[in-house]
N, C-alpha and C positions, 0 to 999 in steps of 0.2 A: 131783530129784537126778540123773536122767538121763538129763536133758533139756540141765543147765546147761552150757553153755559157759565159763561164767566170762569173759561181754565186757564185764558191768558197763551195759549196756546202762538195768537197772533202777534203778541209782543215779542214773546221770545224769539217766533222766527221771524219781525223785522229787525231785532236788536243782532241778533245773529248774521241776517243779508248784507242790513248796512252800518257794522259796526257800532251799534251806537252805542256808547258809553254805559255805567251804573249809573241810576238817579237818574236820569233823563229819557224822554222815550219818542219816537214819532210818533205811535200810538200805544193805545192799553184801554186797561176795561172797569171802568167805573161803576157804581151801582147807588141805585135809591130802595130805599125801601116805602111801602104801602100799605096799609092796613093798624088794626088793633089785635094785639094777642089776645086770643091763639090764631085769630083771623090774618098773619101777618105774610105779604110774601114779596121776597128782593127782586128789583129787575137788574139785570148787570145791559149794561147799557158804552159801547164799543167807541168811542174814543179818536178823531183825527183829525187832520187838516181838513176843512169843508171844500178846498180849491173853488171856493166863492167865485160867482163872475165878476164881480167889482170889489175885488182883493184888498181888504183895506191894510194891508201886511204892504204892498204894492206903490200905494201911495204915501204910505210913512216911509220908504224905506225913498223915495224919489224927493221929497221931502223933507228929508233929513241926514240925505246922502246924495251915491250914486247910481240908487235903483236898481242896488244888486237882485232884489224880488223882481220876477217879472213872469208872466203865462203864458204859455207854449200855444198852438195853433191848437192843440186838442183837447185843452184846457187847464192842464195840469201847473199847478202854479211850483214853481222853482225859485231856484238862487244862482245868482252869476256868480261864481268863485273869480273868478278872471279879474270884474269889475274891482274886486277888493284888495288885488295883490298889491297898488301901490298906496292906498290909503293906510295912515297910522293907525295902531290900536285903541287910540283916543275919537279914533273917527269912525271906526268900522262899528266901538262901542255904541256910539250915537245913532249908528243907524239899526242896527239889531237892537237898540231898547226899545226906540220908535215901533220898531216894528211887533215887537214884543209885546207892548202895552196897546199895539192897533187890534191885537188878535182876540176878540173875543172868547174863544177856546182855549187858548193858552197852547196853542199847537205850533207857534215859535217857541225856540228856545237857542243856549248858548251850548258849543259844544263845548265842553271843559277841558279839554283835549286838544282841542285846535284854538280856540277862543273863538269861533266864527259862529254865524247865526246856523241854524236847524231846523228841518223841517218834515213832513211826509212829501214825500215824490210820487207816490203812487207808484213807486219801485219802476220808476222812467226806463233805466236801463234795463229793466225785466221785458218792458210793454213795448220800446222800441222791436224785442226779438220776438211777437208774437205772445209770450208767454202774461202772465197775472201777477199781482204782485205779492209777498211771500206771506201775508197777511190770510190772505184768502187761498192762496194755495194749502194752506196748511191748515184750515179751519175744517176742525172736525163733522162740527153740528153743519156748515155749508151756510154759516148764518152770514160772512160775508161774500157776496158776489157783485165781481167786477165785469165791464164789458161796455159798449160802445152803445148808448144810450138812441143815438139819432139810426141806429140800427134797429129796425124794428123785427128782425127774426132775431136777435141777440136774447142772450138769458136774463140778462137785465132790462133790456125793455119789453120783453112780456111778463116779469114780473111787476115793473111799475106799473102797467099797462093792467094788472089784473088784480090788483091790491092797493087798496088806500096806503097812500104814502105819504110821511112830513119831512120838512128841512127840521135842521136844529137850530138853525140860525133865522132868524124875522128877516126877509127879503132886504127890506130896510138897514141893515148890517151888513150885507154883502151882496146883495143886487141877486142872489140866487145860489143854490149849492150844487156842487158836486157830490154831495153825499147825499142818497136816500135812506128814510129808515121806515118800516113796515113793520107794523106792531107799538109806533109810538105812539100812548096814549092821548099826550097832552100837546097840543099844537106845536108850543115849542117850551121845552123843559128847562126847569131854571135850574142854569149850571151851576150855581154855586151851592144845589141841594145834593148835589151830586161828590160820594165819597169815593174813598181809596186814593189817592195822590195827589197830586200835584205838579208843575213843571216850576225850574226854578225862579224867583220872585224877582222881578224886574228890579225891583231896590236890593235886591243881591251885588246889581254893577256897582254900586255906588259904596256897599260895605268887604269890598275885596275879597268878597267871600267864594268868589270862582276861581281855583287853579288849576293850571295848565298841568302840575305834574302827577304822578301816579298815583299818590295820596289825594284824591279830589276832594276836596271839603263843597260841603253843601250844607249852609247854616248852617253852622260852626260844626260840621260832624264830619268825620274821619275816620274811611276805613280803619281796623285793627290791622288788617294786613293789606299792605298794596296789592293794588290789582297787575297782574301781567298781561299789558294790549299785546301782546307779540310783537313792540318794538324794538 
């Protein structure tokens, strides 16, 4: 937290690593503002899946499917693609809204693209090979750092270790996070003071307002020119 610039630097190189569409994001950088003019000053404040220990994305999705969400041995909450190849698109909707409307952050989404649920991975396929993920590789200010928490020589746990830290989430919403932030003022900050965007509206499923094709509409809005995925 203050470290961020708010250049967004992180989105572009997640959107870039892992594809992700226009309009939609795994992460991005949000901001509140504080004060009275001329006393006034913005905090940009960094945006993602919390990979909660008791994922409530986890249980709607087991719940109201076939438990395509599910958490890896190292914490990282995922999606089973696999689980969803023989369900209908009337079913898989069901369970990405469930899970959609379970996520406090709005850090599920639909990919408009595929139609399939989305999410951060903490760039899995980066961290299986050693490497960080493109969020924090490519963060200027260094204001995200990744690393193995129950490691106590690591860079991340002698910074928790040496700076007051909060969740953004109330324990009570997710039994715990995977994300710390150092520099947050207020225990936990209410997200809905929080500007700059959006992820798409759960009641989008229901007004057809998600296409699969190049033209993506997102509340009734329509690129001028189609985008080219390189399909």
């Amino acid at each position: 937290m203050r470290r961020c610039i708010g250049c967004n630097a992180c989105t572009v190189a997640c959107k870039a690593e892992n594809e992700v569409p226009l309009g939609v994001w795994r992460t991005h950088v949000r901001f509140y503002e504080k004060g009275r003019y001329p006393y006034v000053k913005r905090h940009f404040f960094p945006i993602l899946c919390d990979h909660c220990e008791e994922a409530p994305c986890i249980e709607a999705s087991e719940n109201n499917g076939v438990g395509s969400f599910y958490k890896t041995d190292d914490g990282i909450v995922l999606i089973d693609y696999k689980k969803l190849e023989k369900r209908t698109p009337a079913q898989i909707k069901t369970e990405t809204k469930a899970a959609i409307e379970s996520c406090p952050l709005e850090a599920v989404f639909i990919n408009p693209l595929t139609n399939l649920p989305d999410k951060c991975t903490f760039c899995s396929h980066r961290v299986e090979k050693g490497l960080v993920p493109a969020c924090a590789q490519t963060c200027i200010g260094r204001a995200r750092v990744f690393g193995d928490i129950s490691d106590r020589k690591s860079v991340v746990a002698k910074l928790i270790a040496s700076n007051p830290t909060r969740t953004l989430m109330p324990a009570d919403d997710g039994g715990g996070s995977g994300v710390y932030y150092i520099g947050l003022e207020a225990g936990h900050i209410d997200y809905e003071a929080l500007k700059g965007g959006r992820q798409i509206d759960p009641k989008d499923f229901d007004n057809d307002i998600i296409s699969q094709s190049t033209g993506t509409v997102f509340k009734g809005w329509t690129p001028n020119t189609p985008v080219n995925h390189g399909k």
